[in-house]
C-alpha positions in Angstrom: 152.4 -48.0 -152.2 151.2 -44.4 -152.3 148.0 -42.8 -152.9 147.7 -40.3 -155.6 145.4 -37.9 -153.5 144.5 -35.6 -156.1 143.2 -38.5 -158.2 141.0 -39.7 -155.1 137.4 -38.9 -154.9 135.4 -40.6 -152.5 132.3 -38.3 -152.8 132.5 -39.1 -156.5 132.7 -42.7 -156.3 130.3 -42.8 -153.2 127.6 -40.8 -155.2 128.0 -42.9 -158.6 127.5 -45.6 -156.0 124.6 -45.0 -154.6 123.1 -43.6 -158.2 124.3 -47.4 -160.3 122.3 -48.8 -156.8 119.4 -47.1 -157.1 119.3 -47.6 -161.1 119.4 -51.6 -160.2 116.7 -51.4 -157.8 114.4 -49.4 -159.2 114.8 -51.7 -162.6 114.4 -54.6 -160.5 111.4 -53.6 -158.5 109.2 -51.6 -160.8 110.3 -53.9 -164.3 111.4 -57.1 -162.3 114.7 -57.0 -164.8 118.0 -57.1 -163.5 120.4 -54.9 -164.7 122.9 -56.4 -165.9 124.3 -54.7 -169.0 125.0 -57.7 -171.0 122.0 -59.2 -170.6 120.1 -55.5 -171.4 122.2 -55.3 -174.7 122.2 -59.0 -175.6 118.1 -58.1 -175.7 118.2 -55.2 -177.2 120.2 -57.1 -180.1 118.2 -60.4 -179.9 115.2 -57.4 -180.5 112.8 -59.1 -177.6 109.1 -57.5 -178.5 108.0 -54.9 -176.4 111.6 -55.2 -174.5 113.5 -52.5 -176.9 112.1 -49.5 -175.9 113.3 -49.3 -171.9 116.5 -51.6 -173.5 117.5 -48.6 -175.7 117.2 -46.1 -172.6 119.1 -48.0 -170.5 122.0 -48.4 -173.0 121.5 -44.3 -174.2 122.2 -43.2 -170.9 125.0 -45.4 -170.3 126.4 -43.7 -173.3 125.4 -40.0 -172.8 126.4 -39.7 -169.2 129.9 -39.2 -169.7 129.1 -36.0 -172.0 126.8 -35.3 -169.0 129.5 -35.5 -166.7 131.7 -33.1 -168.6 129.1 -30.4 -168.9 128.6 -30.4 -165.3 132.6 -31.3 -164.3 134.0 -30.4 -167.1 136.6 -32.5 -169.4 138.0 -35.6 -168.4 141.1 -36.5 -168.9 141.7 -40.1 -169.9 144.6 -41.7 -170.1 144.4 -45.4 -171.8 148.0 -47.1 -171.9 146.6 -49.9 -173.6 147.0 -50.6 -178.0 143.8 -51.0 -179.8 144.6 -54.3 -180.4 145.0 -54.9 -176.7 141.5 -53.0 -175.8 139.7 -55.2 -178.6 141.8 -58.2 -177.8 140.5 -57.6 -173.9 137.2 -56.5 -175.0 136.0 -60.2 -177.1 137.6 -62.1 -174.0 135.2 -60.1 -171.4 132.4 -61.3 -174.1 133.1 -64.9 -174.2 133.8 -64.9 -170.3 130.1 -63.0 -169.9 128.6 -65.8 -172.4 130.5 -68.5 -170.4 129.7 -66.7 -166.7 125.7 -66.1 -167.6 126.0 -62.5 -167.1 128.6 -59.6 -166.6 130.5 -57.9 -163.4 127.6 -55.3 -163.6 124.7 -58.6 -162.8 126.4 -60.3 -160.9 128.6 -58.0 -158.4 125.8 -55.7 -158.2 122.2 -57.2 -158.9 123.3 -61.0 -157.7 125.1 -60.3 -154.7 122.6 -58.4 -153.0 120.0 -61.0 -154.1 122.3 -63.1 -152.1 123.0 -64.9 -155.3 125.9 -68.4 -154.6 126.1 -68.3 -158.4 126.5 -64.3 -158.3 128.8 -64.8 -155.3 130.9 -67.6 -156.8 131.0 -65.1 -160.1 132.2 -62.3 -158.6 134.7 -64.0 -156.7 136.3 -65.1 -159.7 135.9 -61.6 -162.1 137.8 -60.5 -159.0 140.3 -63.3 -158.7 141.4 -63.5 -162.4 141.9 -59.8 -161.9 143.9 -59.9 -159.4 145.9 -62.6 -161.1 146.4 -60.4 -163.8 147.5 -57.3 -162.7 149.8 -60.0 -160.8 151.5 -61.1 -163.5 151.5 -58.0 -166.0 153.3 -55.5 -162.9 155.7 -58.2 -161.4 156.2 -61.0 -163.3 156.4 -59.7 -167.0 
């Protein structure tokens, strides 16, 4: 195994980090909402009165800060070696698993875990089995 050292940014990953941290605890201490995004979009869809507005924000700048990124980065370059059938295939099973799971990698790993969750913790453990599973099987095995 090597490591691709142009592609690793620690100060990148550190800072988005600490910023997806800070987004959860602030949400969590000033709303008293965990932010989990498919609970925050499942609401925003259900359309919960008075619940849309800070729903909506949440979701926007999930969606604008790539474009945010770039302007201050520049382009990324993205590289998906998946079909669309694959990524929409992938896409409806992380759905049914987040229905199934009661909430996504995002509330659990993050929010969960540091609220010393066992549900969170049991979760996690198995978004992060299944993955490892998986990349198992689809590098070696097939």
């Amino acid at each position: 195994m090597t490591l691709n050292w142009t592609a690793f940014t620690p100060g990148t990953a550190l800072a988005g980090g600490v910023l997806i941290g800070l987004a959860a605890a602030l949400l969590v201490l000033l709303g008293g909402r965990i932010a989990g995004i498919s609970g925050i979009l499942g609401g925003l869809l259900r359309r919960v009165p008075g619940e849309r507005a800070w729903r909506a924000a949440f979701i926007g700048g999930l969606l604008v800060s790539p474009w945010v990124y770039a302007a201050v980065q520049g382009p990324m370059v993205l590289q998906i070696d998946a079909s669309w059938p694959t990524l929409i295939a992938a896409g409806l099973i992380v759905g049914v698993g987040t229905r199934y799971g009661a909430g996504c990698t995002s509330g659990h790993g993050v929010c969960g875990l540091s609220r010393l969750s066992w549900r969170s913790a049991v979760a996690t453990a198995s978004f992060m089995a299944a993955g490892f599973v998986t990349v198992f099987v689809a590098r070696h095995l097939l």
